[in-house]
SETOR-25594 format. One line per 8 residues: their letters; for each residue x, y, z of N, C-alpha, C. Coordinates in Angstrom, 3 decimals. Example, Ala and Ser with C-alpha at 12.3 -4.5 7.8 and 13.67 -1.06 7.14 Angstrom:
<nodes>
AS	13.190,-5.690,7.800,12.300,-4.500,7.800,13.200,-3.300,7.800 ~ 12.850,-2.250,7.080,13.670,-1.060,7.140,12.900,0.030,7.870
</nodes>
This chain:
<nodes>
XXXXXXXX	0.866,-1.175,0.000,0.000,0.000,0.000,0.902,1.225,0.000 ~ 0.772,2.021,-0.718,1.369,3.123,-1.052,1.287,4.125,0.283 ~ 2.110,4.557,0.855,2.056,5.614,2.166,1.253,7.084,1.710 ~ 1.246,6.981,0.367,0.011,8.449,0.054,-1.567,8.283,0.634 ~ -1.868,6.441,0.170,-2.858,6.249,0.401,-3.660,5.646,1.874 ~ -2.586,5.974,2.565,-3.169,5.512,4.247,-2.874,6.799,5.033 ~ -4.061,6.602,6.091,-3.812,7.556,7.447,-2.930,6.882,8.349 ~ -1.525,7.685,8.848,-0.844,6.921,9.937,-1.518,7.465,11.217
XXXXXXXX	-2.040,6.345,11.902,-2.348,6.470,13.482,-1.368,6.384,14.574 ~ -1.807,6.739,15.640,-0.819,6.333,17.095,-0.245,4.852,17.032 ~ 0.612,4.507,16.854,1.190,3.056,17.076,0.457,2.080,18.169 ~ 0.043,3.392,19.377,-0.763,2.366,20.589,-1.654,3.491,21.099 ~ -2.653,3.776,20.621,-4.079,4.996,20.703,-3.928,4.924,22.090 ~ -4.288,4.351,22.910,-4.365,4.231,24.593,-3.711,2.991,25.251 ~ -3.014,3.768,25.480,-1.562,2.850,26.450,-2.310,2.784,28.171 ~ -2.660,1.605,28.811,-2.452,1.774,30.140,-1.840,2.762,30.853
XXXXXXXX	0.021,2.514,30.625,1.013,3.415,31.695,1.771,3.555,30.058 ~ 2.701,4.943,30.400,3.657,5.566,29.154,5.213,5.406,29.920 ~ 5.678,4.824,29.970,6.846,5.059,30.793,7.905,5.289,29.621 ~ 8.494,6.398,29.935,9.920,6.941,29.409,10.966,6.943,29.979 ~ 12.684,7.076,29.419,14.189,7.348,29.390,14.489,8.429,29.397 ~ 14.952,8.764,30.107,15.119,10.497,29.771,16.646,10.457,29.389 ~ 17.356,11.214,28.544,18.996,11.716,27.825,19.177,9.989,27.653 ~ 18.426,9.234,26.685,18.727,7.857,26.586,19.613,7.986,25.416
XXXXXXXX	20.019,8.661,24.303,21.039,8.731,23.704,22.186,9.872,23.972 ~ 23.667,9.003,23.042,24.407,10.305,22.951,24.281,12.103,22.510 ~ 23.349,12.028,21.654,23.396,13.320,21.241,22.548,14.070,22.046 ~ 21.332,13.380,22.503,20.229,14.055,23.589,21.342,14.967,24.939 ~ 22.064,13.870,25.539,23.054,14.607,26.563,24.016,15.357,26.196 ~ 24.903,15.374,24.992,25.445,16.144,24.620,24.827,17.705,24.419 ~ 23.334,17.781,23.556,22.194,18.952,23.547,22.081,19.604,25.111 ~ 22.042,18.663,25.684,21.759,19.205,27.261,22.694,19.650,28.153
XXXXXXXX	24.161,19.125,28.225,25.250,19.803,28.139,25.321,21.169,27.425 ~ 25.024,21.606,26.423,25.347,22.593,25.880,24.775,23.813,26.588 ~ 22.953,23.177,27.065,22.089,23.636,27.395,22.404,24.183,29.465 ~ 23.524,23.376,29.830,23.323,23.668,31.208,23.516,22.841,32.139 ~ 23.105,21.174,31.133,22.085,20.609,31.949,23.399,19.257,31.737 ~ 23.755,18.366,33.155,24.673,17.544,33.420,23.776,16.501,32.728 ~ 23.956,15.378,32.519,23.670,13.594,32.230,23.628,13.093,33.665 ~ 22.607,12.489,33.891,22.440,11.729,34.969,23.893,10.918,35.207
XXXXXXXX	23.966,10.001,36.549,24.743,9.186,36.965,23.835,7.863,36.585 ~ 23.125,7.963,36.858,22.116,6.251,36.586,21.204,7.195,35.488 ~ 20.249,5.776,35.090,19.102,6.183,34.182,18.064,7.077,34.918 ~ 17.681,7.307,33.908,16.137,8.101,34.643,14.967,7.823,33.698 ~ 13.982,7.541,34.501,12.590,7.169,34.232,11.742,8.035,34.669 ~ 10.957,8.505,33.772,9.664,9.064,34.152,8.497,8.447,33.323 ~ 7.053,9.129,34.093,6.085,8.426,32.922,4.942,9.537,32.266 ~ 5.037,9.478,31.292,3.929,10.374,30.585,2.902,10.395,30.938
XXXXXXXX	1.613,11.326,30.755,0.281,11.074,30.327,0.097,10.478,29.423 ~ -0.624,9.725,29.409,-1.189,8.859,28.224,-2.286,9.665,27.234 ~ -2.686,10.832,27.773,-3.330,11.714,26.547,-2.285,12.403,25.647 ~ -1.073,12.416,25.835,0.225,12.804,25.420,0.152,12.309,23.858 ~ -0.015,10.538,23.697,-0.208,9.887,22.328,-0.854,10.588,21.335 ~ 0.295,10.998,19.959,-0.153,11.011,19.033,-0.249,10.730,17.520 ~ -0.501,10.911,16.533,-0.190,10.204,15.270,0.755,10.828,14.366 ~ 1.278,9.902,14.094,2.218,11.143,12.643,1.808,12.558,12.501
XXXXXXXX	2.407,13.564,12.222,1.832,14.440,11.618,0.740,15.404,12.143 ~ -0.094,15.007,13.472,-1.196,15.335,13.916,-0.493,16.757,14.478 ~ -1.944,17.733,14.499,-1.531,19.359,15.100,-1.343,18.759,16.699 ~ -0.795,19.483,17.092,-0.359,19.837,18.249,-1.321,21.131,19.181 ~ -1.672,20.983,20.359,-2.242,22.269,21.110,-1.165,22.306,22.144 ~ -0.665,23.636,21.939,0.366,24.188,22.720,0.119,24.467,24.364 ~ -1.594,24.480,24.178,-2.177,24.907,25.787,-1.671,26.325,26.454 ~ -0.737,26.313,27.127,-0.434,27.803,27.900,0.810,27.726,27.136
XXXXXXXX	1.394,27.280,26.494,3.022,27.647,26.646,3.397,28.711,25.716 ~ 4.202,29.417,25.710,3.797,30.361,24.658,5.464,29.927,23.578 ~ 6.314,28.448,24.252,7.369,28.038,23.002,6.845,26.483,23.337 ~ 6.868,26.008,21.916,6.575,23.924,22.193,8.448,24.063,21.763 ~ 9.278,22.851,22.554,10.085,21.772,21.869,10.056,21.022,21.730 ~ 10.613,20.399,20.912,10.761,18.908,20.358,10.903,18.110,21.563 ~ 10.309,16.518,21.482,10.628,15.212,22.154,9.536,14.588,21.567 ~ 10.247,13.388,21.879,9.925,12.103,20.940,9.896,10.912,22.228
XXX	8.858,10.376,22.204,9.085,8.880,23.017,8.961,7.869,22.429 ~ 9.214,6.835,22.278,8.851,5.354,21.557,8.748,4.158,22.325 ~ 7.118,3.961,22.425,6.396,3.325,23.202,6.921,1.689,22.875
</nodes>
């Protein structure tokens, strides 16, 4: 099937629990270094909202913030 002709959805529309990695790659901590910000000593885990999930491409509502940045999780 040709990717023109499908809608991409959420990989998992409603997840139970979202649990995330936080600076789980090299370049993420390196960005954050630049930014201020040390690399943990151990991992770090946090967990999302699960209204957070969304699809390719889908708008975004910024809510109060008046800058969005980038992040990416992969469920």
């Amino acid at each position: 099937v040709a990717l023109e002709g499908v809608k991409l959805l959420a990989p998992i529309e409603r997840p139970g629990h979202f649990m995330a990695l936080g600076m789980n790659y090299k370049k993420h901590a390196e960005e954050g270094v630049r930014l201020g910000v040390m690399p943990p000593r151990f991992q770090v885990w946090f967990n999302k909202a699960t209204n957070c999930v969304s699809p390719p491409h889908a708008d975004i509502d910024p809510g109060v913030t008046k800058q969005l940045d980038y992040e990416v999780e992969l469920g």
